[in-house]
C-alpha positions as CSV (number, residue, x, y, z in Angstrom):
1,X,36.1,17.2,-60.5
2,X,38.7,19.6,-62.8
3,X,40.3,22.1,-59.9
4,X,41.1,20.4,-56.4
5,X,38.9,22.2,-54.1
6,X,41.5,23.1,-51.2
7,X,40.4,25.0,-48.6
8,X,41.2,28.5,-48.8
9,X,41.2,30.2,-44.9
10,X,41.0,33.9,-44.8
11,X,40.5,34.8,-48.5
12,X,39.1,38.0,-47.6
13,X,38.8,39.0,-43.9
14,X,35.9,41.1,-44.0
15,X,33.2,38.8,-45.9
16,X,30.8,37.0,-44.0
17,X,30.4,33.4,-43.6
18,X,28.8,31.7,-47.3
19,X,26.0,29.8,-46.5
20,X,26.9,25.7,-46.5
21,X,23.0,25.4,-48.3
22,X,23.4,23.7,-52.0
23,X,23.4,26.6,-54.7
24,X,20.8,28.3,-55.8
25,X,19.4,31.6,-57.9
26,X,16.5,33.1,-57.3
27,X,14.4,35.9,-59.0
28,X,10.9,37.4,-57.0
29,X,9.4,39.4,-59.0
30,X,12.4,41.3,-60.7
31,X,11.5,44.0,-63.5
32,X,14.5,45.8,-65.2
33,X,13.4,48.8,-66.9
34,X,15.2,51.6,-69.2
35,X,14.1,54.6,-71.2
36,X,15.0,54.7,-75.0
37,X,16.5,57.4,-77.2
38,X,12.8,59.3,-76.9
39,X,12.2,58.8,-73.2
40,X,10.0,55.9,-73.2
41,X,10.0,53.1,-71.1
42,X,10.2,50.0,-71.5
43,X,10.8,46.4,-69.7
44,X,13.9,44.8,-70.8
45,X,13.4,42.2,-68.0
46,X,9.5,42.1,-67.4
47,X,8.0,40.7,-63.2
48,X,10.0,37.5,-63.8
49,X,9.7,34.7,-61.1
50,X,12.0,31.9,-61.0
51,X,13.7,29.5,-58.9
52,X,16.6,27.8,-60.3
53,X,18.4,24.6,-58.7
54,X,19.2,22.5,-61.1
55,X,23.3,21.6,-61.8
56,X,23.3,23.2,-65.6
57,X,20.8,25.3,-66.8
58,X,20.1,27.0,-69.9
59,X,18.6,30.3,-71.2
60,X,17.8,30.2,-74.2
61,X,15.7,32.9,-76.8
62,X,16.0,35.8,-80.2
63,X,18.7,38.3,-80.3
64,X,17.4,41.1,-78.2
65,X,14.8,39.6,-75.6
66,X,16.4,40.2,-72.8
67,X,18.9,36.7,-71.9
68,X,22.0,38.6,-71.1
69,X,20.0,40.9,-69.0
70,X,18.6,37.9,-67.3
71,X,21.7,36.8,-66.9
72,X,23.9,39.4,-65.4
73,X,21.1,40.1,-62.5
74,X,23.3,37.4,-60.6
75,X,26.0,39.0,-60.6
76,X,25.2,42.6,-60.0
77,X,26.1,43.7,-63.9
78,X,22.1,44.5,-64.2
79,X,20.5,46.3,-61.7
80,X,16.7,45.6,-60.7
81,X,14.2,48.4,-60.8
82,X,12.1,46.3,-58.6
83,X,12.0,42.6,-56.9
84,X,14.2,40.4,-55.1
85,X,17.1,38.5,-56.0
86,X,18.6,35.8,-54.4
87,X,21.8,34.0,-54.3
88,X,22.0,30.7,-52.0
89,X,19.2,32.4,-50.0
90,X,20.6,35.4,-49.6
91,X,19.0,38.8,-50.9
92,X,21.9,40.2,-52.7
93,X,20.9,43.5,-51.9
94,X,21.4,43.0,-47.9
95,X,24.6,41.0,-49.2
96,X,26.3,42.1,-51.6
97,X,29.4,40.6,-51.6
98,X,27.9,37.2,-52.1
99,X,27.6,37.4,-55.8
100,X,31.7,38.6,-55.8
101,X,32.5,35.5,-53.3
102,X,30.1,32.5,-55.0
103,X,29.7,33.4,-58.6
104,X,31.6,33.7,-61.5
105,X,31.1,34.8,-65.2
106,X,32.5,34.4,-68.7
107,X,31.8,37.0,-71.0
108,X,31.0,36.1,-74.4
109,X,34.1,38.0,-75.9
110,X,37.3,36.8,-73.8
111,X,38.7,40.2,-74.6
112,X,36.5,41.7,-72.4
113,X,38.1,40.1,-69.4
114,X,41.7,39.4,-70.5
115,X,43.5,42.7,-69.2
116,X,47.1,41.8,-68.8
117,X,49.8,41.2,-71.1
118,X,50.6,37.8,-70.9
119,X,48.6,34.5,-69.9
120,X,51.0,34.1,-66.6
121,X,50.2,37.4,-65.4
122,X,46.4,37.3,-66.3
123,X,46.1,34.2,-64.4
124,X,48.3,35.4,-61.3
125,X,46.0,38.8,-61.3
126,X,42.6,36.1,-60.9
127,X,44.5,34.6,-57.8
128,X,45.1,37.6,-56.0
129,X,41.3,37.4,-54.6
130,X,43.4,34.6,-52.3
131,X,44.8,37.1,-49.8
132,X,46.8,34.7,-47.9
133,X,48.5,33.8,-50.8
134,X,52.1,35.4,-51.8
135,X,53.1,36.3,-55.1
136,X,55.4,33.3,-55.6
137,X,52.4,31.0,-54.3
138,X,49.9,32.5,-56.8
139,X,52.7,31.8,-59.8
140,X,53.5,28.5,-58.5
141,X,49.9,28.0,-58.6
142,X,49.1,29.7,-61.8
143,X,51.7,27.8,-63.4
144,X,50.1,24.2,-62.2
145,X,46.9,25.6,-63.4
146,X,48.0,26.3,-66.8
147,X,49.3,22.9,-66.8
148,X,45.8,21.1,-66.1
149,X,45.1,23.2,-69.5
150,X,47.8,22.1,-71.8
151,X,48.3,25.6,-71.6
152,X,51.8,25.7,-69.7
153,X,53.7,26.3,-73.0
154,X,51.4,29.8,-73.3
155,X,52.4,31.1,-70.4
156,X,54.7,33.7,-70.5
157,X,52.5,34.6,-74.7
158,X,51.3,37.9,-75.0
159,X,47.5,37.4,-74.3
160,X,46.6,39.2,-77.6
161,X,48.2,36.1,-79.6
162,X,46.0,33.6,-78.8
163,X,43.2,32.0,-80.7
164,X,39.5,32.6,-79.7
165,X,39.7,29.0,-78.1
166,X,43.0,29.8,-76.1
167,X,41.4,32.9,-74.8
168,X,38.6,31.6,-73.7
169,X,39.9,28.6,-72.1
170,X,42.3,31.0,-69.8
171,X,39.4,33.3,-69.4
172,X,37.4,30.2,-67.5
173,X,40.9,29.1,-66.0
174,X,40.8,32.3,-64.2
175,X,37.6,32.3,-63.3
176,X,37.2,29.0,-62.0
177,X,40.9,29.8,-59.8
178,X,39.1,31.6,-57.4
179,X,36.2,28.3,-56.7
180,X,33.0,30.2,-57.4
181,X,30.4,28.0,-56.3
182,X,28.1,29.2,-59.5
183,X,29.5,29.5,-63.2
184,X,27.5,32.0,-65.7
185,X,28.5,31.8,-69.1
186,X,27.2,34.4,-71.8
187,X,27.1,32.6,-75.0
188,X,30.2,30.5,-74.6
189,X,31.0,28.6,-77.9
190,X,29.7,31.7,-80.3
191,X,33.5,32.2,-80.8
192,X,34.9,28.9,-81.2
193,X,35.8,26.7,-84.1
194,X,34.2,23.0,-83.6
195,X,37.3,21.5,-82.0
196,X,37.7,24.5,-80.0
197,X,33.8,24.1,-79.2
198,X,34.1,20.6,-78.4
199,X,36.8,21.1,-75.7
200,X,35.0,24.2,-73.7
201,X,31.8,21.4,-73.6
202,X,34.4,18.5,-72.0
203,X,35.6,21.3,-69.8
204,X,32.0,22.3,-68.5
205,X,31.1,18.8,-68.3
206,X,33.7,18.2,-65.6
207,X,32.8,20.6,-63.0
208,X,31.3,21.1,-60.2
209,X,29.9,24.2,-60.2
210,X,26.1,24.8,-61.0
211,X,26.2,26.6,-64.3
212,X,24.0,29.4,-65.8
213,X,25.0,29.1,-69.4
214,X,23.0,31.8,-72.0
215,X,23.3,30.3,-75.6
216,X,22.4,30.4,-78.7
217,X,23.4,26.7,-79.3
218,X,20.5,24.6,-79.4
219,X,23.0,21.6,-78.8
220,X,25.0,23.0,-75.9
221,X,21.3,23.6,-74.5
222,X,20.7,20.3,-75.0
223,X,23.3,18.8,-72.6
224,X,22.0,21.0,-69.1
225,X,19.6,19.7,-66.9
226,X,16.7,22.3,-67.3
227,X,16.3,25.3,-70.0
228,X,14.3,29.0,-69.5
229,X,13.0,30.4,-72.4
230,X,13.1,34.5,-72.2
231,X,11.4,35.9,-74.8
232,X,10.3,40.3,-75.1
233,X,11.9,40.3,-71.2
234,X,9.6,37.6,-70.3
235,X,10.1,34.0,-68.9
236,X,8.0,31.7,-71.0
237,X,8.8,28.5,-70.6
238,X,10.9,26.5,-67.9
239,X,11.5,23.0,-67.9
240,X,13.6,19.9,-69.0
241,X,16.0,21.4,-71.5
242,X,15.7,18.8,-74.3
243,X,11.9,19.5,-73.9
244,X,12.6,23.1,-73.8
245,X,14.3,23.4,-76.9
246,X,11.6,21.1,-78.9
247,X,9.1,24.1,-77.5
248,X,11.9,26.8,-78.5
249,X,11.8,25.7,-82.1
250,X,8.3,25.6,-82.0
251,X,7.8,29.0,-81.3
252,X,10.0,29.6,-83.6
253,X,8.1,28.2,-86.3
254,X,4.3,28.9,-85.3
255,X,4.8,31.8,-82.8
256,X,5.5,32.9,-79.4
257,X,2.8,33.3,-76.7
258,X,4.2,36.6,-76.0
259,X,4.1,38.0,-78.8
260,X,2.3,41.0,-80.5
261,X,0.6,39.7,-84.0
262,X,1.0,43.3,-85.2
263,X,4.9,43.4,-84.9
């Protein structure tokens, strides 16, 4: 296990109870539409059904189909125009807070979710979700956090002097301070170099969390338990990932099922 999963009483008073059941996303029937620049409509996320369960899973698909959109349904960041989503069996929209208490998400571009100026205080600002924690606690335990990272030397650098890597590796840090039970991670090595790469993998490999991971890279995909393939908004294929990505470079040799010829 990378973080020590201590008990954390009272983080927020007012959110209910998690449920204790393993984790678990669900989608019943979810369609996510939008109009274009001439008023159209069309499906970005088309009646997509699925249960996933599994510890890592991958989504995997072309620019443009729809994967991100798929992805940030979890988490509130896309909005349904119709169907059910679920979160360890709980319809988010009776719940809401359970996607802000049990999930977490790294953005493809760290940027997007570094906002203060150095890595101490970007880290400290994650840990104030623990409520019953005082400022000097949530140093002290940024600080030993950093540590686990080989980052302790970083932590009083401006944020916007780090490498891609660097970023990215206090990005998750932060994320994963606050124990989400689920991890979703929007195209997670697109940024790194190959050592940089190969550490973010180790680091994955070591939790505990059930990860969501969207990705471009068919070897990252490789290494999770299942795979989805979302192609034009549609779920076309879900199953073993190594088997998954042998049908994902099929289609994209011969063709997806989905497809219009005339395109």
């Amino acid at each position: 296990m990378f973080f020590s999963k201590k008990s954390s009483a009272k983080i927020e008073r007012e959110a209910p109870t998690m449920p204790s059941a393993p984790p678990s996303l669900e989608l019943d029937a979810v369609t996510v539409s939008a109009e274009n620049a001439h008023g159209q409509t069309r499906n970005i996320i088309d009646h997509v059904s699925v249960s996933l369960t599994a510890p890592k899973t991958a989504i995997i698909g072309l620019n443009g189909m729809g994967k991100s959109t798929f992805l940030g349904l979890f988490n509130g960041i896309t909005r349904p125009s119709q169907g059910i989503i679920k979160v360890c069996g709980v319809d988010i929209s009776e719940c809401p807070q359970i996607t802000r208490r049990s999930i977490g998400m790294l953005f493809a571009n760290p940027d997007a979710q570094l906002i203060m100026p150095t890595v101490l205080e970007d880290l400290e600002l994650s840990l104030r979700r623990h409520s019953s924690l005082t400022r000097a606690q949530r140093l002290e335990q940024a600080h030993k956090l950093l540590a686990q990272q080989c980052l302790d030397d970083k932590a009083d650098q401006s944020i916007f002097s780090l490498s891609s890597g660097e970023k990215q590796l206090v990005a998750l840090t932060g994320i994963l301070a606050v124990e989400p039970r689920i991890l979703l991670l929007d195209e997670p090595t697109t940024l790194l170099d190959l050592r940089n790469r190969t550490r973010l993998i180790n680091l994955l490999n070591s939790l505990d969390q059930m990860l969501i991971i969207s990705t471009h890279d068919l070897d990252l995909a490789e290494t999770c338990d299942e795979a989805v393939i979302i192609h034009n908004g549609e779920l076309i294929y879900h199953g073993k990932a190594h088997e998954a990505v042998q049908q994902y470079r099929l289609y994209c040799e011969q063709g997806f099922p989905n497809e219009n010829p005339s395109v």
